[in-house]
Structure formats: C-alpha cells, structure tokens
N, C-alpha and C positions, 0 to 999 in steps of 0.2 A: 276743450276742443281737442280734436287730436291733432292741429296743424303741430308742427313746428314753428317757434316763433321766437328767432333772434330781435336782441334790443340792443342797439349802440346805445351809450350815454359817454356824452364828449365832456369827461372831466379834467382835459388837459389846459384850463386856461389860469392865467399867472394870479390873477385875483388883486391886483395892485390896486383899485379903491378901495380895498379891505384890508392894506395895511393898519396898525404891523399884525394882525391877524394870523395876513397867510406871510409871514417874515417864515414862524415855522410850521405851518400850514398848509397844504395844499388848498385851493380854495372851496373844491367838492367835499371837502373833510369841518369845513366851517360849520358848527354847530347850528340849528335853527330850534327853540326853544329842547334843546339837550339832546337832539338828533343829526347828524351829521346832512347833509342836503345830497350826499349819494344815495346814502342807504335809505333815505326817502322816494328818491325816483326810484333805484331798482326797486323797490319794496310794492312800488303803484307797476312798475311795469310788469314785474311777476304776479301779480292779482290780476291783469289785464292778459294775464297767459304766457305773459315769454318764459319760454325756460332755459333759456341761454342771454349769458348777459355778455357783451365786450364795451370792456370801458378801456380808453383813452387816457392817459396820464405823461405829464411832462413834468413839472414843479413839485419837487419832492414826491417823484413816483412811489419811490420803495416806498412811503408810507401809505400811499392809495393798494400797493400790494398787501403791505402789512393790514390795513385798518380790513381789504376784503379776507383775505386767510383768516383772522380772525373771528370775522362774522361766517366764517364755512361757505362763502361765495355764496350767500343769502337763502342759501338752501338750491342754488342750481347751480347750473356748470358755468362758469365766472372765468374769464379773461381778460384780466390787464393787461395793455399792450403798451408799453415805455417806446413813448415817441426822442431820435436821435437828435443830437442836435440843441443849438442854443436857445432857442425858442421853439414856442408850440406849430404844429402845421393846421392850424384853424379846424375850421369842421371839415371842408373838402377835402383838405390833404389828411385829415386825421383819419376821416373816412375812407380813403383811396389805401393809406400805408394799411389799414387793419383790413382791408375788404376779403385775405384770403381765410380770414377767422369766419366768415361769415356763411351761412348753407345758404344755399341756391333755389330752396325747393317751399318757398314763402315768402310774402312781404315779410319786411324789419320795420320795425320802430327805431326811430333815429330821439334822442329827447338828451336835451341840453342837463347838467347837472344843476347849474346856477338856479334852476326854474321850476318856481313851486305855483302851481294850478290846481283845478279838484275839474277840470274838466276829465271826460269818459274816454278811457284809453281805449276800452271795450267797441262803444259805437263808434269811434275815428276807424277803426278797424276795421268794422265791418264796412261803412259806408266806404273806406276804402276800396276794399277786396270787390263793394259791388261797382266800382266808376270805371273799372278800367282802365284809370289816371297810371300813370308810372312813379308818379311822386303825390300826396297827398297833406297840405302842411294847414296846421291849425293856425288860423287867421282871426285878428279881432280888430275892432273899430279904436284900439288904445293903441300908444305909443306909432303914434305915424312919420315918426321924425326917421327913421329909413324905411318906408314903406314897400312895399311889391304892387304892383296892379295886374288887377284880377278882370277879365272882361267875361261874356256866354263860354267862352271856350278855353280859359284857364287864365294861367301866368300870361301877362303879354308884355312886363316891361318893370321897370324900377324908379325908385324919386329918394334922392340924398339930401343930405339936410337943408341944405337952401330950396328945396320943394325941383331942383331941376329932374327933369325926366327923362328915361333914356330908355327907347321902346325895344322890346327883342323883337316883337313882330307889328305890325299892323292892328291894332285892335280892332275887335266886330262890336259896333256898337260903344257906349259906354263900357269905356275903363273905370273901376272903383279901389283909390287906393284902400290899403288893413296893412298892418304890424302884424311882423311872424312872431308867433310864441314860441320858438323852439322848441316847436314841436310835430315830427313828420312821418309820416310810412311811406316806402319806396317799396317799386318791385326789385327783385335782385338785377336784373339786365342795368339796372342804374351804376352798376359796380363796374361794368365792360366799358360804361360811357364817360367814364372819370379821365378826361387825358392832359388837366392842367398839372402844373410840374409845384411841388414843393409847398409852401405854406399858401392855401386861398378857402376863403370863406365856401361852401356848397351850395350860396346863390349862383356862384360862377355857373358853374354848369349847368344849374337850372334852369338860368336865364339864358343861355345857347341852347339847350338843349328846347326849351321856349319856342326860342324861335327856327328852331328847324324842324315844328308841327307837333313835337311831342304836346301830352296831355299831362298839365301837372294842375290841380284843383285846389282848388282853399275851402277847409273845414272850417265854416264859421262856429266860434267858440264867444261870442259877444257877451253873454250873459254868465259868464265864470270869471272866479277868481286868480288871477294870475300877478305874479309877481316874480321879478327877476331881481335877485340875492346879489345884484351887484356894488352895491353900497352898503356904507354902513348906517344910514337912512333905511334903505329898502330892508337890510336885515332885521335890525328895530320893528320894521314896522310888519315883519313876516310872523316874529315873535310875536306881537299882538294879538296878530290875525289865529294863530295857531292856539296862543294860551288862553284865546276864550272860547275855545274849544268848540269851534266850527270847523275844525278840518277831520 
C-alpha cells in the first residue's frame, strides 16, 4: 500500500517471571525457539506494512539498541526510544513519552513484544481503517481475568480480577466481557488525548476516553493462536507451538 504505517512495539517491560533469563536480558530479546520475540513481532508487523517501527525499551536498553543496529533496524526506519527513570512507564506513558516519533498522517499499530499470535495484522487494519473507531484492539474469549467490556457501541467498562466491574459508560444492551491481546490500531489524534502523567497502563485512557463517547471497537480474534511469553511455562510452551512448525 502506499499508506505510511508506524508500528509501536512496547518492549520496555522488566520480565521478572523469566528470571534469571532477563537478569542479563531484556525480556523482548528472550529467545522463542532461537528467535528473539522482538524481531518476531517487528518481522509480522513489517509484512503487515509498517515501515517504521518505534520500540520502547527500559531494562537493558543499550542492548534492545545494540540487538536492533545489528539486525539493520529489520530493514526499515527503526527507533528505540530509552525510557528515564527507574522503572518502565507501562504502555500509556510509554506511548505518550515516544508519541513525537510518531507521523500523524495514518493509523499505527500499537503490539505488545511479549505476544506471539498468527492472527492477521493486514485485516485488523483494514477493518480498522473502515470502523471509524479511534482505537481498534484485538479481543478474544481467553484469558478474562482482567477483562474489558464490549457492548453495540464499543468499550463501555472493565472487570479486575475478583470479576468486579467498573462502567466508563452506561452500556446499550448487553455488555460482553474478552481479554485484550495486545494488540491495537489507533488513529493518531489518540496521541493529543494522552493527558495522564507518568507510568499507566493505555487502558487508562481508553476507558475515559470510553466514556466521553469516543468509539473504540474489539477485533474479535477468537479462533487464533495467541500466547503471551510471560512465563517460563508459557515460554516452553510457545517453543512447542513454534517447533512443530505451525507458525
């Protein structure tokens, strides 16, 4: 296509159920059957079109520097950005500190590093591009222990681990909770709306942003493979998945 199409990949988090792993590690640098689990997402997200990538990095950056210089920034225009400070600023604030690396003039792809899927970056995209949604997040029927709820007219609310709920708006109809798979496209005006301060998850804003009418949709992805590289259980068992050669 001829858009331009930035991709975040938030590879700034500490990886601490994968010690001692990420002791000298970053945790996006964690091998997945002898592939590192960045240069896997950027690798699906530049097949999917981005040709600008900004990753996020806090825990042994210089090495998420080093490991991309070395791959030639995957073959496109590649920027790490070394978040300050003694801990990471989650997704939201990772997103807000990198947002002036971002162009204005397309959806982005926002996509977690930790998270290996084979769903279609291509059709999230599109279907994106045609909703008119501001935020577009790939939603599945697994992992509901912090769920989002989704009703006819998008996001309307969230449920933390004890199943409590906490509405941003009024739902139309049935609410249905799904598990986000980190995985989202946003228009850029998402970048102007960013005004919490310092280290917060990008539900935050979604969920206000929710509930003051915007339109943010779930791509349901129910019938993909999805796994999140947070354990050394789940690692294992992404190797599996990968070495019998279905991905």
């Amino acid at each position: 296509s001829d858009l331009l199409v930035d991709a975040m990949i938030f590879a700034a988090g500490l990886g601490t159920r994968l010690q001692p792993l990420t002791d000298t590690l970053p945790k996006a640098l964690v091998p997945v059957a002898g592939v590192p689990m960045l240069e896997r997402v950027a690798r699906r997200l530049i097949a999917a079109g981005a040709d600008r990538l900004v990753i996020n990095a806090h825990w042994l950056g210089h090495e998420v520097e080093r490991f991309v210089r070395e791959r030639g920034g995957f073959g496109v225009e590649t920027h790490v950005v070394r978040e300050p400070g003694d801990a990471p600023l989650e997704t939201g604030g990772g997103l807000r500190h990198a947002a002036g690396l971002l162009r204005r003039d397309a959806p982005f792809f926002l996509h977690n590093s930790d998270v290996l899927t084979d769903l279609s970056l291509v059709d999230m995209y599109d279907a994106h591009a045609r909703s008119g949604a501001l935020v577009t997040l790939a939603m599945h029927e697994r992992d509901k222990s912090r769920a989002l709820l989704f009703d006819a007219d998008g996001l309307c609310g969230h449920s933390d681990h004890s199943g409590r709920v906490t509405l941003a708006r009024e739902p139309r109809g049935e609410a249905t909770p799904l598990g986000f798979t980190g995985v989202h496209v946003a228009e850029p005006r998402l970048l102007d709306e960013l005004e919490e301060e310092g280290a917060f998850s990008v539900i935050r804003p979604y969920l206000r942003l929710a509930g003051r009418g915007e339109r943010l949709l779930p791509y349901r992805v129910d019938g993909c493979v999805w796994m999140d590289i947070g354990t050394m259980e789940r690692l294992a068992e992404a190797e599996r998945w990968l070495t019998a050669g279905t991905a």
